[in-house]
C-alpha positions in Angstrom: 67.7 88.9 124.8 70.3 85.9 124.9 73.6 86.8 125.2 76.2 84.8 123.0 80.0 83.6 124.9 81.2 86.8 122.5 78.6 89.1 123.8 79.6 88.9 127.3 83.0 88.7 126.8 82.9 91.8 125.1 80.6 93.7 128.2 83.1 92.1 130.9 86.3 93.8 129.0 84.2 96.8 128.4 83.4 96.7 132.8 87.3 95.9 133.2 88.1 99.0 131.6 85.8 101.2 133.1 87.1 100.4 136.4 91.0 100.5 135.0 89.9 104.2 134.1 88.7 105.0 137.7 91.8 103.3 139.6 94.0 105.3 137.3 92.1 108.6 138.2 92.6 107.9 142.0 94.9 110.0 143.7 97.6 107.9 145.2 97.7 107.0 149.2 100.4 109.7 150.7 102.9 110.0 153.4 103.9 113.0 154.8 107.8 112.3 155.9 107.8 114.5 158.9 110.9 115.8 160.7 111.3 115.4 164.3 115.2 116.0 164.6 117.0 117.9 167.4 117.3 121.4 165.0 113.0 121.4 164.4 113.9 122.9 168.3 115.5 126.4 166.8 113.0 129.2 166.7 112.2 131.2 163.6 110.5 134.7 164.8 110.3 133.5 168.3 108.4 130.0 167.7 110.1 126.8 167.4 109.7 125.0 164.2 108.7 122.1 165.3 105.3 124.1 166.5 105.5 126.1 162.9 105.3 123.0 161.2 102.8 121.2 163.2 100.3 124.1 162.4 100.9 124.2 158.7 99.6 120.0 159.0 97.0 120.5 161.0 95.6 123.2 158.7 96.7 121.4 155.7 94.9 118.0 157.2 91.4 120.5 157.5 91.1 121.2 154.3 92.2 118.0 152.9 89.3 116.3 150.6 87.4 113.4 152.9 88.3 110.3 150.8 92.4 111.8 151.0 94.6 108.1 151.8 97.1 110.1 153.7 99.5 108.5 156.8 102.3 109.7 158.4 105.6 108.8 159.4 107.8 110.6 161.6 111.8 110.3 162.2 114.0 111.1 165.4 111.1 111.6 167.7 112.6 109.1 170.3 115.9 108.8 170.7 118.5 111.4 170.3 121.3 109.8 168.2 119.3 106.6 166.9 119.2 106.6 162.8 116.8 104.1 163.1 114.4 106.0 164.9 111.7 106.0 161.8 107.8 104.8 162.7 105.2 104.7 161.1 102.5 107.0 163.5 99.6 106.6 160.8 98.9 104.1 157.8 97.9 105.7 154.4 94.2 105.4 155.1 91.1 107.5 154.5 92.0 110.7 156.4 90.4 110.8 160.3 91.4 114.1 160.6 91.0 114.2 164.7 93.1 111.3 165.0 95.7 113.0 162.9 95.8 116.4 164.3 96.2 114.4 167.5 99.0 112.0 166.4 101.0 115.9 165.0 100.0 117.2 168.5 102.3 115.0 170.6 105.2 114.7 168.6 108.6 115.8 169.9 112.0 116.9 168.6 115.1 114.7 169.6 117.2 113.1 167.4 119.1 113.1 163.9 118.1 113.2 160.2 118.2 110.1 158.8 116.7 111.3 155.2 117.4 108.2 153.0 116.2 105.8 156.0 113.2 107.9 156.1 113.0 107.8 152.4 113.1 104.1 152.1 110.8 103.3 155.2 108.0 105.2 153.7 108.4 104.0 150.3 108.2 100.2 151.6 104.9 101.0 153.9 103.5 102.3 150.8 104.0 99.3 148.8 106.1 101.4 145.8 106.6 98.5 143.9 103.2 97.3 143.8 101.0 100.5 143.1 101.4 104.4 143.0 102.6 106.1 146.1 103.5 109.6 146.6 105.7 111.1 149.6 105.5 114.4 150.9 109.1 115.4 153.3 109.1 118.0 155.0 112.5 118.6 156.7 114.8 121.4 158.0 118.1 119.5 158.2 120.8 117.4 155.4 121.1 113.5 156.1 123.1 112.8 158.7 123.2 109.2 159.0 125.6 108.7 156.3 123.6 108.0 153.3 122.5 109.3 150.0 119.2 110.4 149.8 119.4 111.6 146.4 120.9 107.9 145.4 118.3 106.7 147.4 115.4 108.2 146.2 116.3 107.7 141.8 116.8 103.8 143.0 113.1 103.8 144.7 111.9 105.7 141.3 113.4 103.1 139.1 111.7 100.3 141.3 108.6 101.5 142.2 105.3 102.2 140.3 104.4 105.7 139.7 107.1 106.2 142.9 106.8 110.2 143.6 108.3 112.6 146.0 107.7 116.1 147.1 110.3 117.4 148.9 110.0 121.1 151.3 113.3 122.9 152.4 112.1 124.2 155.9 114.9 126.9 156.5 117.8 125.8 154.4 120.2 127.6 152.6 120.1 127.8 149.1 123.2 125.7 148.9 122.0 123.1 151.3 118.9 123.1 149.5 120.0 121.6 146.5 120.7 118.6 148.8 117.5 118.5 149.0 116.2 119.5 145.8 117.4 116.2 143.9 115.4 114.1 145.9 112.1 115.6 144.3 114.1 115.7 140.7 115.1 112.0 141.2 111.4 111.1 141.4 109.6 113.6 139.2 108.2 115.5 142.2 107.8 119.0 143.6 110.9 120.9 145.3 109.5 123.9 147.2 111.6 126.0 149.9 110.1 127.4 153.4 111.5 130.7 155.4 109.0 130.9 157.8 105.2 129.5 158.8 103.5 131.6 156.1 105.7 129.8 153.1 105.6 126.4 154.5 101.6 126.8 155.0 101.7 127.3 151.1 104.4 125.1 150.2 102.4 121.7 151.8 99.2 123.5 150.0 101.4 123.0 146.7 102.8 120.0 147.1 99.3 118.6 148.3 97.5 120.3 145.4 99.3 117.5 143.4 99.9 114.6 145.9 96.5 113.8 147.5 94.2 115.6 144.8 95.3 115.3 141.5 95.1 112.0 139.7 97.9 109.3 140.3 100.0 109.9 136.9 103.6 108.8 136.3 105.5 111.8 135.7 109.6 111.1 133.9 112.4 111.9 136.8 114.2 114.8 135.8 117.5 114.8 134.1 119.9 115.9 136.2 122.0 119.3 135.7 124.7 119.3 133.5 128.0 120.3 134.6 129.0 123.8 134.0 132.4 124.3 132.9 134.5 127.0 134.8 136.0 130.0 133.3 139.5 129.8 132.0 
């Protein structure tokens, strides 16, 4: 049959967004924002939390999906009092889960919590501004390095495309959670709080759940809390 100038136009637009569709369905490539500062070094139940939370990763990374674009990026695991101390240990890639568990393996405790550096670093690494990227922290401390990572995070939303991050308290107060908690609000994401290694095993199964499985999806930042007027 001979196709007209019309006919393939129309079977090209028709390909284009057939592909659009699939892109869209695509889980978005994932950091996990990992915190190697001096306090990961405190024990909870006898076993330092820096060891808690590098088995709730590795088990987390095993039952990851094969085709999962997950990196990592880990802060203060260098120098002690450095707020630049951010790197990036693994590129959002197709998961190589051996390489991964090895990379969590070696890491060590030493320095400060520089959340909105942290924040930022991982945001640019994913190329917010360009496509969806999702970030999932994981930290046991407040910033330290004299920022604001809940300023930080609502200007990455309002910059970036589909810019989401999931945010675990790994034993905070409730108070000092809430430092926390707006980072996640900020950008639509997922605020979950850990006590020990059993909550923070299901907490990064949450937050994963909707980071590296479900579909990509721009989700509205949430408004924040009004003020509540004190008793007179």
């Amino acid at each position: 049959m001979k196709t007209t100038p019309l006919l393939r136009l129309f079977v090209s637009l028709v390909a284009f967004a057939a592909l659009g569709l699939r892109l869209v369905g695509e889980p978005a490539p994932t950091l996990i924002v990992f915190d190697a500062s001096g306090s990961m070094m405190d024990r909870i139940g006898g076993e330092t939390k820096i060891d808690i939370a590098k088995r709730a990763v590795t088990e987390l990374v095993a039952t990851l999906p094969d085709d999962t674009r997950l990196g990592l990026v880990v802060y203060s695991h260098r120098k002690p009092q450095d707020c630049d101390d951010i790197e990036l240990m693994i590129p959002p890639a197709k998961l190589d889960r051996k390489a991964f568990t090895a990379v969590v393996a070696g890491i060590k405790p030493k320095g400060r919590t520089p959340l909105s550096g942290a924040l930022e670093f991982a945001a640019t690494k994913l190329e917010y501004t360009k496509q969806p990227g999702c970030i999932i922290l994981v930290t046991d401390g407040l910033e330290t390095c004299g920022k604001d990572p809940c300023a930080t995070a609502a200007k990455l939303k309002a910059a970036g495309v589909s810019f989401v991050v999931h945010a675990i308290a790994f034993d905070l107060s409730s108070r000092d959670a809430k430092s926390i908690a707006c980072i996640a609000h900020a950008t639509g994401g997922r605020f979950l709080q850990a006590k020990d290694a059993a909550s923070l095993k299901d907490a990064l199964a949450v937050v994963a759940a909707e980071a590296v499985v479900a579909p990509a999806v721009p989700k509205p930042a949430e408004p924040a809390p009004k003020p509540v007027a004190a008793p007179i």
